[in-house]
N, C-alpha and C positions, 0 to 999 in steps of 0.2 A: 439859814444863811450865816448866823453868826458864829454856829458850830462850826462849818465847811469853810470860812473866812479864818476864822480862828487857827484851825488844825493846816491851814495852807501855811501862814507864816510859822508854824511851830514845825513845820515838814522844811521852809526854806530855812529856818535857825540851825536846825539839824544838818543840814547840806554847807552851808556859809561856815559851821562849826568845823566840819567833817575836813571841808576844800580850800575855804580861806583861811583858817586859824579862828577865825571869831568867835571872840566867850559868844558863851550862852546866858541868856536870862538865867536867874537863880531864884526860881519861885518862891522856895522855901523862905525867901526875905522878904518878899511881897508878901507872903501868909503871917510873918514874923510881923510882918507893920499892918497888916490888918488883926493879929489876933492881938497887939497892943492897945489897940484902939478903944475895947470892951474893958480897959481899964485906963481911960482919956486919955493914952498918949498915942497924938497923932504923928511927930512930928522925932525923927532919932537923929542925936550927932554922928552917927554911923549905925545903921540898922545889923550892921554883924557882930557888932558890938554890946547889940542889947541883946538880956536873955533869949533862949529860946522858948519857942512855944510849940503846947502839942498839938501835933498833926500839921506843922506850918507849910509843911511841902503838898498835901493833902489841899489846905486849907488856901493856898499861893494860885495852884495849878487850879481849882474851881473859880476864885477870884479871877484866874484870865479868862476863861468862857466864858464866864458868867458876864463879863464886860465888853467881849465880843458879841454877844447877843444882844446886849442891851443899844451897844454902837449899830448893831443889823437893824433893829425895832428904829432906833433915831435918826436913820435914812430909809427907812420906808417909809416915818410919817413927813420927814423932808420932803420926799418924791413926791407925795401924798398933799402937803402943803404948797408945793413950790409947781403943782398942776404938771407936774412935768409927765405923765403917763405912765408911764414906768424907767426903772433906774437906767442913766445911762453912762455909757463908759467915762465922759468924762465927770461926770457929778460924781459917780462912784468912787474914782481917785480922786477928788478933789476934797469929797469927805474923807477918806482914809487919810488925808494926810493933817486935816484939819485934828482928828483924832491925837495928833503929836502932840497936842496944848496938853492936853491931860498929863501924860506922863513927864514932859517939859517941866510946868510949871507946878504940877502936885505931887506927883509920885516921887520925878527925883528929888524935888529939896526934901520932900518929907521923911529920905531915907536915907538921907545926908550928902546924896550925892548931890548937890547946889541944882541952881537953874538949868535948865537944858544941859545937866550932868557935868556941869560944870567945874565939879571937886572930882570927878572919875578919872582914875589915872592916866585913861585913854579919852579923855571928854571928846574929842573929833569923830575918834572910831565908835563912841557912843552913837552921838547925834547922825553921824552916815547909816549905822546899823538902823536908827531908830528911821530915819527917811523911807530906806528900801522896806522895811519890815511893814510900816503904815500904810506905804503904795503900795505892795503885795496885796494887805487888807485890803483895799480898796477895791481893787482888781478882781480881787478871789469874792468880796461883795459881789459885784457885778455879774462877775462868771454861775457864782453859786444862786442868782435870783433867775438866771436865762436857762439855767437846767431845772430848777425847779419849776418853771413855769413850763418847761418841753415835759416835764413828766406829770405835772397837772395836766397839763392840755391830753395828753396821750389818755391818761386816766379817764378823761370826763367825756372822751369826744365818743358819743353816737358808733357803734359796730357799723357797718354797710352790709346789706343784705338782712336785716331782722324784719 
């Protein structure tokens, strides 16, 4: 789920890039503020500004799966938690958009783009991009648990006629 959630909004970035003009995320800055981190700085006055690091583009693009997975695992045990049976369409957006705090409140200041990208030259066109990109997640969560469950079912069920 967090793979196929993940690789949905990286498929709508690429289109939103291609059709509306909209930058792209720049992983390799994300890899850059995490491979700082293993020498405690968390936190850059402009992350393009601090050295480079090796493999950061490598190292950026795993960080986004890898945190798309983890957000899949932390609404399965929500659904799992909150009795609800399984995911539904709108818990599913409702957690992808909740998913916003993260990179809001940690990722951009930590990479000098301020609160809610607040120092971004286009802070507006940030914070929209980052709306639709989270709701997308959410959605593509949701979509991505109802296939998986139609191809477990398919898998598990009983032949007729044995």
């Amino acid at each position: 789920m967090g793979i196929s959630a993940t690789a949905a909004i990286d498929l709508w970035a690429t289109f939103a890039n291609r059709v509306l003009g909209w930058p792209r995320t720049h992983w390799g800055m994300v890899g850059r503020w995490i491979g700082h981190m293993r020498d405690g700085q968390f936190s850059h006055t402009s992350i393009g500004s601090s050295p480079p690091v090796v493999h950061e583009s490598i190292l950026g693009w795993g960080f986004h799966y890898v945190v798309g997975c983890i957000y899949a695992a932390l609404y399965l045990m929500y659904v799992s938690a909150a009795q609800l049976g399984q995911p539904t369409l709108v818990s599913a957006v409702l957690f992808g958009l909740v998913t916003i705090l993260s990179p809001w409140f940690l990722m951009q200041p930590a990479l000098g783009l301020g609160i809610c990208a607040s120092k971004a030259p286009k802070p507006n066109l940030v914070r929209l991009q980052n709306l639709v990109i989270h709701t997308i997640f959410g959605l593509a969560l949701y979509y991505s648990y109802q296939v998986m469950g139609d191809v477990c079912t398919a898998t598990t069920t009983p032949t007729e006629g044995r």
